[in-house]
N, C-alpha and C positions, 0 to 999 in steps of 0.2 A: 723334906724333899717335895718339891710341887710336882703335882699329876695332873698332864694336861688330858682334858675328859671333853666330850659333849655333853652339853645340857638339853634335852628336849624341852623345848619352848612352845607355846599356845600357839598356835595361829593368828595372826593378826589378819581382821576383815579387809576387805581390798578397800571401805570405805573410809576406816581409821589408818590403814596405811597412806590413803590418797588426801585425807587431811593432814596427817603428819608431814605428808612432802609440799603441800604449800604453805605450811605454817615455815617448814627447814626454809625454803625459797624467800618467803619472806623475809625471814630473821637476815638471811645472806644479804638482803638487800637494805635491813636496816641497822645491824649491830654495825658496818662497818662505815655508815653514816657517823652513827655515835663516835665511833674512836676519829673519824677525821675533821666530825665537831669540835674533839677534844685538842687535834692537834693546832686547829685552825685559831680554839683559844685561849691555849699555854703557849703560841705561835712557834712550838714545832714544827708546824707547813702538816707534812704526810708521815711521819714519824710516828705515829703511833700506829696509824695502818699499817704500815711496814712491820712494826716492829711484832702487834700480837696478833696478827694474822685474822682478822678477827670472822672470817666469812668463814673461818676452819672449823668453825665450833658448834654453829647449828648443824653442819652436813655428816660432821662426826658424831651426833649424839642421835640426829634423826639415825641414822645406819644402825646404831646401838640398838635403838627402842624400839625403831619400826621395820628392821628387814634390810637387805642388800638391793630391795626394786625401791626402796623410800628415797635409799640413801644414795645409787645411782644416777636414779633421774633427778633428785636435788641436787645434786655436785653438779650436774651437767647444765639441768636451768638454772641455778643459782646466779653463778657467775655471768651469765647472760643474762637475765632478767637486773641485775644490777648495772653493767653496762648499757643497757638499753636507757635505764631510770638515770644513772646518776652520773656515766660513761666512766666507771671504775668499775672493772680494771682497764686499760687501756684497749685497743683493739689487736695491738701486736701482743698483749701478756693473754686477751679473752681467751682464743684456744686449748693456750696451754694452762690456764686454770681451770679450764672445764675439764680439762683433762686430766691434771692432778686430785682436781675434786672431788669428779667421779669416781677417781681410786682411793680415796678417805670412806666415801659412802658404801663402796661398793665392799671394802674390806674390810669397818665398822658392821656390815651387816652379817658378812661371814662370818665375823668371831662373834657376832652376838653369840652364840651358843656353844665357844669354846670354854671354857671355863677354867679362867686366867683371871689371877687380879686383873682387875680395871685397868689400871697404870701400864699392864706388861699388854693387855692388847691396843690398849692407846698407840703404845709407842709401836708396836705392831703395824695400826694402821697407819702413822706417822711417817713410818719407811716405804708401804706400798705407797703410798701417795706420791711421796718424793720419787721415789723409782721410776715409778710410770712416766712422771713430768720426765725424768734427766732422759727414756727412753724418749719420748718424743721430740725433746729439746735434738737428741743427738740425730731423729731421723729428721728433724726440719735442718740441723746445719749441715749434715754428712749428704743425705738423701735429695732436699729440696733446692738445697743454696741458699737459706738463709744464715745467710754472715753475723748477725748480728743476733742474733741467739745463740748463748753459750750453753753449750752441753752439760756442763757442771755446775751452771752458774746457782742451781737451789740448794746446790749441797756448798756451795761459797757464799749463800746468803742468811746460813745456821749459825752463825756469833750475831748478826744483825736483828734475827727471829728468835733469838733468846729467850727474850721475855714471854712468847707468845707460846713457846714450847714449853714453859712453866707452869703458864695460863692452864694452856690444854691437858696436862697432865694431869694437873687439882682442879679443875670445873670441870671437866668430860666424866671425870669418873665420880666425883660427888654429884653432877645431875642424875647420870643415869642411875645409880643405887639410891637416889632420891626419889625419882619416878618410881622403878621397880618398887620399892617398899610400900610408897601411895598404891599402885595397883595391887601391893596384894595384901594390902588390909580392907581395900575396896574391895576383893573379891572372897 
């Protein structure tokens, strides 16, 4: 039977937490270079961006390693600091990834110190994430009048994100128990 606990964790310096969220920011702006490199030339077009999500994976692991203020304000800049450089994501999707992203980082930093396999807070922060986006999706079409955002549409975009969902569930939780283990033979 699993016992979910808190772990008291160290403090993280506000100077290591504020390198950890421009190194997360950066990584958002450049891993998802890479996969649309990739698709640009096996000439899938955007299909590999699409598919492994890949701006999901620094913002989820910064939240792990550095705190819930790491992993908040990288979800939020992330996705804008990459639209502004590379104009991905779109400007009608910017919002609502800053918005889902936000709630990767912000819910990766909460369970940092739950004490959960990896795998079961991953998919943890997997669902706040999404949640958040389908609540904002539902108040930009219900609330604002935008037609053309579907309320459901990230939870009908999960057979497409497949792969990316695989990704994240075996590279999120082998970094971070990678990292931890370096920091506490360094310590």
């Amino acid at each position: 039977m699993t016992v979910i606990s808190i772990q008291h964790r160290k403090a993280i310096s506000v100077p290591v937490q504020t390198a950890a969220t421009v190194l997360a920011i950066a990584a958002a702006v450049v891993v998802p270079q890479f996969f649309h490199w990739l698709g640009i030339v096996s000439g899938a077009g955007t299909a590999p961006g699409v598919a492994f999500s890949p701006m999901h994976l620094p913002i989820i692991v910064v939240g792990f390693l550095a705190g819930p203020y790491a992993g908040a304000i990288s979800g939020l800049l992330g996705p804008a600091a990459s639209h502004f450089l590379s104009g991905m994501p779109s400007g009608v999707q910017l919002p609502l990834m800053m918005i889902e992203l936000f709630g990767y980082g912000l819910a990766a930093g909460l369970l940092r110190s739950v004490r959960l396999p990896l795998v079961v807070n991953t998919l943890l922060v997997m669902l706040a994430g999404r949640v958040l986006r389908t609540a904002a999706c539902t108040i930009a079409f219900y609330g604002l009048g935008f037609k053309n955002i579907a309320p459901l549409g990230i939870w009908r975009s999960i057979p497409a994100c497949l792969p990316g969902i695989v990704l994240q569930l075996v590279l999120i939780p082998l970094i971070v128990f990678w990292v931890e283990q370096r920091k506490n033979k360094a310590a």
